[in-house]
C-alpha positions as CSV (number, residue, x, y, z in Angstrom):
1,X,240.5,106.7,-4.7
2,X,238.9,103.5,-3.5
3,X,239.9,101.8,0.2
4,X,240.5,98.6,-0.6
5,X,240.3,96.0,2.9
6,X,241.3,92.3,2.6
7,X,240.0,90.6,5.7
8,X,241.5,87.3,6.3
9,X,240.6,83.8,8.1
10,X,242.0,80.9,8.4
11,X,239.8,79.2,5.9
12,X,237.6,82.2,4.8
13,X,234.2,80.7,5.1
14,X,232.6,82.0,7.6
15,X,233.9,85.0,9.5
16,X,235.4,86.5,6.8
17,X,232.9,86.4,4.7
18,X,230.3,88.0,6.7
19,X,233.2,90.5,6.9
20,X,233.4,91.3,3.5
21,X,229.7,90.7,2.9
22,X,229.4,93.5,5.8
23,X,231.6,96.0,4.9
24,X,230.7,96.1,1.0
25,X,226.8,96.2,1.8
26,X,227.4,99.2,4.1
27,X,230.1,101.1,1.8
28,X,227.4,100.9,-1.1
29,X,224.5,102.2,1.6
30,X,226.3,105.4,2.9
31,X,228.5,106.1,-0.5
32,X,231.9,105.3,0.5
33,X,234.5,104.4,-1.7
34,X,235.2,101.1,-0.1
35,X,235.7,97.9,-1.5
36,X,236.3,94.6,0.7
37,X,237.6,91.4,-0.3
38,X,238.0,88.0,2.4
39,X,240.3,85.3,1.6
40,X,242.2,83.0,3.6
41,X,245.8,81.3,4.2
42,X,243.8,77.8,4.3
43,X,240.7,78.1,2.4
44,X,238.4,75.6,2.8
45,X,236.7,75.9,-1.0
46,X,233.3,76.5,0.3
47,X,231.6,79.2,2.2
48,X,229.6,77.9,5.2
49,X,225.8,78.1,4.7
50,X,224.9,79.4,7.4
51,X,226.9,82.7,6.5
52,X,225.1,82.6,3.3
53,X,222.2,82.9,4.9
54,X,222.8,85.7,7.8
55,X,224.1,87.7,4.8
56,X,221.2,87.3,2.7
57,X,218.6,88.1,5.3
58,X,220.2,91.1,5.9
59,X,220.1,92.0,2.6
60,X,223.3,91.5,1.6
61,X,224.1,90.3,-2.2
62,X,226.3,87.6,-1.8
63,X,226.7,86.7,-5.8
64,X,229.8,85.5,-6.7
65,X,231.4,85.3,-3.4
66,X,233.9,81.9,-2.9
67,X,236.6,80.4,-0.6
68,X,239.8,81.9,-1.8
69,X,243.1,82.0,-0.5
70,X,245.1,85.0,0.4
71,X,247.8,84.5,-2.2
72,X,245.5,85.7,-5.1
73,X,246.4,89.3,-3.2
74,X,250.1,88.9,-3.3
75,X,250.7,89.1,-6.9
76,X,250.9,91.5,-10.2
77,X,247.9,92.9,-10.6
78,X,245.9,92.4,-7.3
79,X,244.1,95.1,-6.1
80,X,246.5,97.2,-3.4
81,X,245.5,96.9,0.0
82,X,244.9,99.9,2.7
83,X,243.9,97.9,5.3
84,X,244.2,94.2,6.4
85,X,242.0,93.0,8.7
86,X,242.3,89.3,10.3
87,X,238.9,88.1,12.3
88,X,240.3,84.7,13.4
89,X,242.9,84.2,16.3
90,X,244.5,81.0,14.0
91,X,245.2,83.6,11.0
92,X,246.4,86.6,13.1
93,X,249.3,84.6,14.6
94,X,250.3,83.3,11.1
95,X,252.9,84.7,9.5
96,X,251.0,86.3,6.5
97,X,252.6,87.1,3.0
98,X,254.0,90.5,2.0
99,X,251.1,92.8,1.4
100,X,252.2,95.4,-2.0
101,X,251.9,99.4,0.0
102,X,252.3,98.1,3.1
103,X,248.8,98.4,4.0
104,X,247.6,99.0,8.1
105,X,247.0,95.8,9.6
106,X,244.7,95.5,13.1
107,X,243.3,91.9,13.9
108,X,239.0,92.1,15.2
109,X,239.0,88.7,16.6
110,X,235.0,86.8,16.8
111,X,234.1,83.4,18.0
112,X,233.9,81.2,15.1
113,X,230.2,81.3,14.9
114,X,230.5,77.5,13.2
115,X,231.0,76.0,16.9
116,X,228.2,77.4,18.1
117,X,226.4,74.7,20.2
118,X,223.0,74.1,20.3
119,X,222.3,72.6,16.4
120,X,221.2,74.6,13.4
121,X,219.1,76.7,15.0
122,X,222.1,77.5,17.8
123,X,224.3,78.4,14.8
124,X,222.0,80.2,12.9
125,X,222.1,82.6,15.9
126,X,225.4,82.6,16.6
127,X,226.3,83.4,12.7
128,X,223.7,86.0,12.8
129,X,224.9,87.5,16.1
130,X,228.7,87.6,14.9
131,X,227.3,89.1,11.3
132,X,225.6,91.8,13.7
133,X,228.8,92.7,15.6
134,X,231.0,92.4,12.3
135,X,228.6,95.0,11.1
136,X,228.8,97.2,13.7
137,X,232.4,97.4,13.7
138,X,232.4,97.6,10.0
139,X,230.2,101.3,10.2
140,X,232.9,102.4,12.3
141,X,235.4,102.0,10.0
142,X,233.1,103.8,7.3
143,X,233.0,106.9,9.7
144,X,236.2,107.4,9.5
145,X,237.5,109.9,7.2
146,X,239.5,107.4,5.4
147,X,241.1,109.7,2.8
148,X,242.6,112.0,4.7
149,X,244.2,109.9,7.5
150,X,247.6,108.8,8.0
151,X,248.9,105.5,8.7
152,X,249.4,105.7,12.0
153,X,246.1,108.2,12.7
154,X,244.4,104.9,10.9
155,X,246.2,102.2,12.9
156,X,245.2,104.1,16.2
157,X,241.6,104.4,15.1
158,X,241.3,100.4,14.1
159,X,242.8,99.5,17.2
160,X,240.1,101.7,18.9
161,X,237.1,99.8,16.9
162,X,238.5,96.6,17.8
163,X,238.7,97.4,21.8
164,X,234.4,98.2,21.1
């Protein structure tokens, strides 16, 4: 059965993104049944460039990705989450919407890579050091053995990643 992971930010263009980007790229490498989404309780409606690009110089397939917001995972027929995973400070202390299967929920919180000083080439870094840690994290979680965990062996085991 697949793990499905909605990772959240505020306005799901950057950190998110590289998130989902992330996670999906690595599932597909070591043959895990993962599958990440990113969406956001303000989306902005555009992804940020410079995410774009960190993704697709790591190889990462980007087609078809967009801003979204996190109410397209709250109704009929969304995909039911296992995990939910919020990267940004702003949309870890919002109250978020009732997730269907009361999925775990552990917040991995990054700089926003967009703030990054220092011009295009400063963010171009930044994003690509924040896609770098993302990913790290992100193999982690594909370590685990996902199917066979409980709730709370899970919970304990995100809240590990995100203290690394």
């Amino acid at each position: 059965m697949t793990t499905n992971v909605l990772i959240l930010c505020t306005h799901n263009s950057a950190r998110s993104v590289l998130s989902e980007g992330m996670l999906n790229h690595l599932a597909r490498q070591f043959g895990r049944d993962v599958r990440a989404y990113s969406a956001g309780s303000s989306p902005s409606g555009r992804i940020n460039p410079f995410a774009i690009e960190a993704l697709g110089n790591a190889g990462v397939d980007v087609s078809g990705y967009r801003s979204k917001s996190w109410d397209e995972f709250t109704g009929d027929g969304a995909p039911e989450m296992h995990i939910v995973i919020t990267v940004c400070d702003s949309a870890a202390a919002e109250e978020c919407p009732y997730w269907p299967g009361g999925p775990v929920k552990v917040h991995w919180g990054y700089a926003d890579p967009s703030n990054a000083p220092g011009g295009d080439e400063g963010k171009r870094q930044a994003f690509e050091l924040t896609r770098q840690a993302i990913g790290y994290r992100m193999m982690q979680l594909l370590m685990l053995p996902l199917d066979s965990m409980s709730n709370a062996e899970l919970q304990e085991h995100l809240e590990r990643i995100s203290k690394s």
